[in-house]
PyMOL CGO cylinders between C-alpha atoms (Angstrom):
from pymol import cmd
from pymol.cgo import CYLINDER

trace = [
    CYLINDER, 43.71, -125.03, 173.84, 47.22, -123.99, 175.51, 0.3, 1, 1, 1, 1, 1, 1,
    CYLINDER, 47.22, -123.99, 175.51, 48.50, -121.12, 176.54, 0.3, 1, 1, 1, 1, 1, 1,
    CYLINDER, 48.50, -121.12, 176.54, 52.14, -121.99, 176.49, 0.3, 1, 1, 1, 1, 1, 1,
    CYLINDER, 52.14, -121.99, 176.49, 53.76, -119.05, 178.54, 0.3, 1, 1, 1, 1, 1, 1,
    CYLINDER, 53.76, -119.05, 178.54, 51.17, -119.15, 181.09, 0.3, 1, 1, 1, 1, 1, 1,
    CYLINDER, 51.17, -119.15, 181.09, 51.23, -122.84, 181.66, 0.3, 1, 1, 1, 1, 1, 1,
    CYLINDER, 51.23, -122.84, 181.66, 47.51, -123.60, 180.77, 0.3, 1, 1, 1, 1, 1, 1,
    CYLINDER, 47.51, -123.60, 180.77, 45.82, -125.84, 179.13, 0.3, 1, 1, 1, 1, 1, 1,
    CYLINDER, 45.82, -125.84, 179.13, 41.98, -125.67, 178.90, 0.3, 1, 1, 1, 1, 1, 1,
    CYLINDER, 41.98, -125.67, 178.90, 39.02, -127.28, 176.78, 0.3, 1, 1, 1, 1, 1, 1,
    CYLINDER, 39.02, -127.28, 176.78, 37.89, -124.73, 174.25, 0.3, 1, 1, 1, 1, 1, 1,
    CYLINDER, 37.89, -124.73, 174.25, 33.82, -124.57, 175.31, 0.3, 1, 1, 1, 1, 1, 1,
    CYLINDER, 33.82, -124.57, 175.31, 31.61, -124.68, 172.63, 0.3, 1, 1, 1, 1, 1, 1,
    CYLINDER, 31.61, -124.68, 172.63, 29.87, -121.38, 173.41, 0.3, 1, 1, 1, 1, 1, 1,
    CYLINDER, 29.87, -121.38, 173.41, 31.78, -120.00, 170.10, 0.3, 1, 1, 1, 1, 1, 1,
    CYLINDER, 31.78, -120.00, 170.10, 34.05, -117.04, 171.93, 0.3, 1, 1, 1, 1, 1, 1,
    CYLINDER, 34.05, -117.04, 171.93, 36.76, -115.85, 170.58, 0.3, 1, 1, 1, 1, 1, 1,
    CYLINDER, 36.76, -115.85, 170.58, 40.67, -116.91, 171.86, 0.3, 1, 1, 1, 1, 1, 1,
    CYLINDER, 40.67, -116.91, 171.86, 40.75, -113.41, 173.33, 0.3, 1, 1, 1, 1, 1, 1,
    CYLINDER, 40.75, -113.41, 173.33, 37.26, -113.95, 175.53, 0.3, 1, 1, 1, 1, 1, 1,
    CYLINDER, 37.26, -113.95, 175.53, 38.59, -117.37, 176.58, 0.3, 1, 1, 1, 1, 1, 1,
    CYLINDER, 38.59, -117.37, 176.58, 42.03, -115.91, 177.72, 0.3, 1, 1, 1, 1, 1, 1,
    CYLINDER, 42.03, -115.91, 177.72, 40.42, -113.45, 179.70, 0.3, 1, 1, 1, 1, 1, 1,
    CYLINDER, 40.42, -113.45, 179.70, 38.18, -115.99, 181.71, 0.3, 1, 1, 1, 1, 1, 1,
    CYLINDER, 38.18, -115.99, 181.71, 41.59, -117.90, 182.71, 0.3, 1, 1, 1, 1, 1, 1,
    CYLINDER, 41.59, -117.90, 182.71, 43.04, -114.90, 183.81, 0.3, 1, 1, 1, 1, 1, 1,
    CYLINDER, 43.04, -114.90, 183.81, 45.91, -114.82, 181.07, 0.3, 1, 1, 1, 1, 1, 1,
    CYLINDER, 45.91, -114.82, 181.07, 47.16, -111.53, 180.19, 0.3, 1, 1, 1, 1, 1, 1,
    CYLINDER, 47.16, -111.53, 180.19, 46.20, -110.16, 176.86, 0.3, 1, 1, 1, 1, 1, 1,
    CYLINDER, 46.20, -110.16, 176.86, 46.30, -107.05, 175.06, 0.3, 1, 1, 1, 1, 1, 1,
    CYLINDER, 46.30, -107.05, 175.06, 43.65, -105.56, 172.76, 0.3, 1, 1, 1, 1, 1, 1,
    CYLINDER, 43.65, -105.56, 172.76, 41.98, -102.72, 171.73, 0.3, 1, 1, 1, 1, 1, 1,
    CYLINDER, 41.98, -102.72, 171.73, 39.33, -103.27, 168.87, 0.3, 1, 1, 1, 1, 1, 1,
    CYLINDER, 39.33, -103.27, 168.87, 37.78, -106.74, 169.36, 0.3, 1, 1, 1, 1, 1, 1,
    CYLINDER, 37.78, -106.74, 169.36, 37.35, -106.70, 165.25, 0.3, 1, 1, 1, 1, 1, 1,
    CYLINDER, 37.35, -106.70, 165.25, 40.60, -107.89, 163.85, 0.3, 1, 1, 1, 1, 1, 1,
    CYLINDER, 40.60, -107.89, 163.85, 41.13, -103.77, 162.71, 0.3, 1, 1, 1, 1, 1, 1,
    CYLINDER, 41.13, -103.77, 162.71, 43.89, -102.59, 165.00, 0.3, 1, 1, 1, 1, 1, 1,
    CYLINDER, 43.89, -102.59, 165.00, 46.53, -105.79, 165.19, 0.3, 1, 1, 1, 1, 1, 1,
    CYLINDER, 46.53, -105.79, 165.19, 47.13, -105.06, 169.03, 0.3, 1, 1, 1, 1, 1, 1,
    CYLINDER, 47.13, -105.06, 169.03, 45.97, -108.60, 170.18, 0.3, 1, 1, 1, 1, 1, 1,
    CYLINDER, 45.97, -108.60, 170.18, 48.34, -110.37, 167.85, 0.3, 1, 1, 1, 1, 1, 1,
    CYLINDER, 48.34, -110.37, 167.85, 49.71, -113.35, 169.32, 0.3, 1, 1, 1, 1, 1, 1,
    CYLINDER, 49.71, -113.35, 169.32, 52.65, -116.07, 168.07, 0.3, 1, 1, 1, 1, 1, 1,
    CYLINDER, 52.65, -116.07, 168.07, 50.91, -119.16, 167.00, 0.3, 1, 1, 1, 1, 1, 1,
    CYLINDER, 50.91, -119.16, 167.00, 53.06, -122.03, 168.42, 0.3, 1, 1, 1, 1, 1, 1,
    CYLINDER, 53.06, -122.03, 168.42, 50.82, -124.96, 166.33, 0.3, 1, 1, 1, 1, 1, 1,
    CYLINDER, 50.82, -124.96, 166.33, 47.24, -125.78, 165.32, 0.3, 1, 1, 1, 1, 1, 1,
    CYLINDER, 47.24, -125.78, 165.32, 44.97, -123.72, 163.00, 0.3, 1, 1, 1, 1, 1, 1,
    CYLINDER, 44.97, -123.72, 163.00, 41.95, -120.96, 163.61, 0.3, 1, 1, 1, 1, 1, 1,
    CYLINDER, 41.95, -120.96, 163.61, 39.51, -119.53, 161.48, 0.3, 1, 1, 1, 1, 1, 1,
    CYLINDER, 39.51, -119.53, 161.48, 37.85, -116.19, 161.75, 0.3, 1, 1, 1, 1, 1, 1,
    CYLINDER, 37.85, -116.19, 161.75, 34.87, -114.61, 162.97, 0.3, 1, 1, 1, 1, 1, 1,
    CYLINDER, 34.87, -114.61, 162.97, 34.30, -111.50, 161.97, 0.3, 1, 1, 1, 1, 1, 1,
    CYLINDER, 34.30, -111.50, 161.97, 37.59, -111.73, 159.72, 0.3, 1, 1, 1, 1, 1, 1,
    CYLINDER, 37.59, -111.73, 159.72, 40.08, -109.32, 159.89, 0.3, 1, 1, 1, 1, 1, 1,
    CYLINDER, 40.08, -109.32, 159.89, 40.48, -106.35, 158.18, 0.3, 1, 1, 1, 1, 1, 1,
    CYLINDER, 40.48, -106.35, 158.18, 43.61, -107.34, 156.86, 0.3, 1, 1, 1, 1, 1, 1,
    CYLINDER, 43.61, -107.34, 156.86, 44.97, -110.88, 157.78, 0.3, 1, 1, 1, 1, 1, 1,
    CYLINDER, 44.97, -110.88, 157.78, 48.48, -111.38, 160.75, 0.3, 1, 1, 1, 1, 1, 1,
    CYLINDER, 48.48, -111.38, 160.75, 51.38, -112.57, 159.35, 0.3, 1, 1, 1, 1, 1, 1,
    CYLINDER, 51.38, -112.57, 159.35, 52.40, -116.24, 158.58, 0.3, 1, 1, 1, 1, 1, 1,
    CYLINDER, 52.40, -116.24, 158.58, 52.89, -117.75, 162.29, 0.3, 1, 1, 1, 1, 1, 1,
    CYLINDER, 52.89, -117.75, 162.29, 50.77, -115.35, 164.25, 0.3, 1, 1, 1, 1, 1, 1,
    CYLINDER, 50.77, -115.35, 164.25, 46.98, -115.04, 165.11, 0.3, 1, 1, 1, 1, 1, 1,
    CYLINDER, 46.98, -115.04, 165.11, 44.79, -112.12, 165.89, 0.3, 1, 1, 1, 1, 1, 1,
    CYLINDER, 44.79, -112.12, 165.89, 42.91, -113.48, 169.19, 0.3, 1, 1, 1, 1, 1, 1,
    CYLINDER, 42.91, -113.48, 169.19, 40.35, -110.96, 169.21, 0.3, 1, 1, 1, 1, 1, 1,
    CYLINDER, 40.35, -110.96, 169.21, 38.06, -112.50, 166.68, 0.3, 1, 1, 1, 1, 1, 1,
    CYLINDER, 38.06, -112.50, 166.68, 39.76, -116.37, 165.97, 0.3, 1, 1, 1, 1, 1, 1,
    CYLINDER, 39.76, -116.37, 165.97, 38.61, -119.35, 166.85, 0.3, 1, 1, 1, 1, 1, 1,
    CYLINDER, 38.61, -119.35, 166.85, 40.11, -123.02, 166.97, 0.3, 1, 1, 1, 1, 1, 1,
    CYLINDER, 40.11, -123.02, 166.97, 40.11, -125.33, 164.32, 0.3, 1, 1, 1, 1, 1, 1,
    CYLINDER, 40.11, -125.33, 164.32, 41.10, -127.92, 166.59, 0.3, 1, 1, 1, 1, 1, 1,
    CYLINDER, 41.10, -127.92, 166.59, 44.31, -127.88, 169.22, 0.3, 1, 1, 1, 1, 1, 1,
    CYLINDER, 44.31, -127.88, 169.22, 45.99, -124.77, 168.94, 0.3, 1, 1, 1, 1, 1, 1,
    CYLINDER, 45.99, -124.77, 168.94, 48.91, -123.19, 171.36, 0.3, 1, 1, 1, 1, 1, 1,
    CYLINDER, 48.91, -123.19, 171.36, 49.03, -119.70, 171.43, 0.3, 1, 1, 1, 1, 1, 1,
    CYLINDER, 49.03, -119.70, 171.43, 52.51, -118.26, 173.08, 0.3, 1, 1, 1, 1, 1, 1,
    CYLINDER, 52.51, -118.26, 173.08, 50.70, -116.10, 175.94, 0.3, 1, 1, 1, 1, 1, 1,
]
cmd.load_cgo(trace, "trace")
Protein backbone atom coordinates (compact mmCIF):
# COMPACT_ATOMS: atom_id res chain seq x y z
CA UNK A 1 0.00 0.00 0.00
CA UNK A 2 1.46 3.58 -1.09
CA UNK A 3 0.50 6.70 -0.58
CA UNK A 4 2.29 8.39 -3.40
CA UNK A 5 2.02 12.20 -2.44
CA UNK A 6 2.82 11.56 1.06
CA UNK A 7 5.81 9.42 0.46
CA UNK A 8 4.55 6.21 2.29
CA UNK A 9 4.56 2.98 1.82
CA UNK A 10 3.02 0.60 4.42
CA UNK A 11 1.86 -3.21 4.68
CA UNK A 12 -1.89 -3.29 4.45
CA UNK A 13 -2.70 -5.30 8.06
CA UNK A 14 -5.02 -7.88 7.81
CA UNK A 15 -7.45 -6.47 10.38
CA UNK A 16 -9.86 -5.74 7.19
CA UNK A 17 -10.06 -1.60 7.55
CA UNK A 18 -10.84 0.32 5.05
CA UNK A 19 -8.00 2.61 2.89
CA UNK A 20 -9.55 5.58 4.69
CA UNK A 21 -8.95 3.94 8.47
CA UNK A 22 -5.43 2.96 7.36
CA UNK A 23 -4.61 6.55 6.07
CA UNK A 24 -5.67 7.99 9.14
CA UNK A 25 -3.36 5.74 11.41
CA UNK A 26 -0.25 7.04 9.19
CA UNK A 27 -1.21 10.39 9.65
CA UNK A 28 -2.01 11.10 5.84
CA UNK A 29 -4.47 13.69 5.21
CA UNK A 30 -7.84 12.61 4.02
CA UNK A 31 -11.13 13.97 3.54
CA UNK A 32 -14.51 12.33 4.25
CA UNK A 33 -17.71 12.72 5.47
CA UNK A 34 -19.98 9.51 5.29
CA UNK A 35 -17.73 6.45 5.83
CA UNK A 36 -20.45 4.50 3.42
CA UNK A 37 -19.40 5.17 -0.10
CA UNK A 38 -22.86 7.75 -0.19
CA UNK A 39 -21.35 11.21 -0.31
CA UNK A 40 -18.09 10.84 -2.86
CA UNK A 41 -16.02 13.29 -0.55
CA UNK A 42 -13.18 10.71 0.14
CA UNK A 43 -12.59 10.07 -3.52
CA UNK A 44 -9.10 9.58 -4.26
CA UNK A 45 -6.98 9.12 -7.85
CA UNK A 46 -6.03 5.54 -8.12
CA UNK A 47 -2.40 5.60 -9.42
CA UNK A 48 -2.37 1.39 -9.97
CA UNK A 49 -3.60 -1.81 -8.32
CA UNK A 50 -7.25 -2.85 -7.75
CA UNK A 51 -9.84 -2.67 -4.52
CA UNK A 52 -12.99 -4.14 -3.86
CA UNK A 53 -15.74 -2.88 -1.66
CA UNK A 54 -17.09 -3.21 1.65
CA UNK A 55 -20.10 -1.94 2.18
CA UNK A 56 -20.25 -0.95 -1.70
CA UNK A 57 -21.03 2.27 -2.72
CA UNK A 58 -24.07 3.76 -3.39
CA UNK A 59 -23.15 4.53 -6.72
CA UNK A 60 -19.61 3.44 -7.97
CA UNK A 61 -16.24 6.55 -8.59
CA UNK A 62 -15.31 7.00 -11.86
CA UNK A 63 -12.85 4.91 -14.02
CA UNK A 64 -9.31 5.77 -12.29
CA UNK A 65 -10.49 6.82 -8.88
CA UNK A 66 -11.43 5.01 -5.56
CA UNK A 67 -13.74 5.87 -2.76
CA UNK A 68 -11.35 5.17 0.40
CA UNK A 69 -13.97 5.23 2.85
CA UNK A 70 -15.22 1.73 2.39
CA UNK A 71 -12.36 -0.05 -0.25
CA UNK A 72 -10.07 -2.37 0.39
CA UNK A 73 -6.89 -3.79 -1.51
CA UNK A 74 -6.90 -6.41 -3.86
CA UNK A 75 -3.33 -6.55 -3.70
CA UNK A 76 -0.66 -3.42 -4.21
CA UNK A 77 -2.48 -0.44 -4.79
CA UNK A 78 -1.13 3.44 -4.84
CA UNK A 79 -3.52 5.85 -3.99
CA UNK A 80 -2.36 9.67 -4.98
CA UNK A 81 -2.71 11.14 -1.27
Amino acid sequence: MTFARSGLATRYPADGRSLLELAEACDVPVRWSCRTGVCHTCVTALLSGTVGYDPAPLEDPASGEVLTCCARPDGDVVLDM
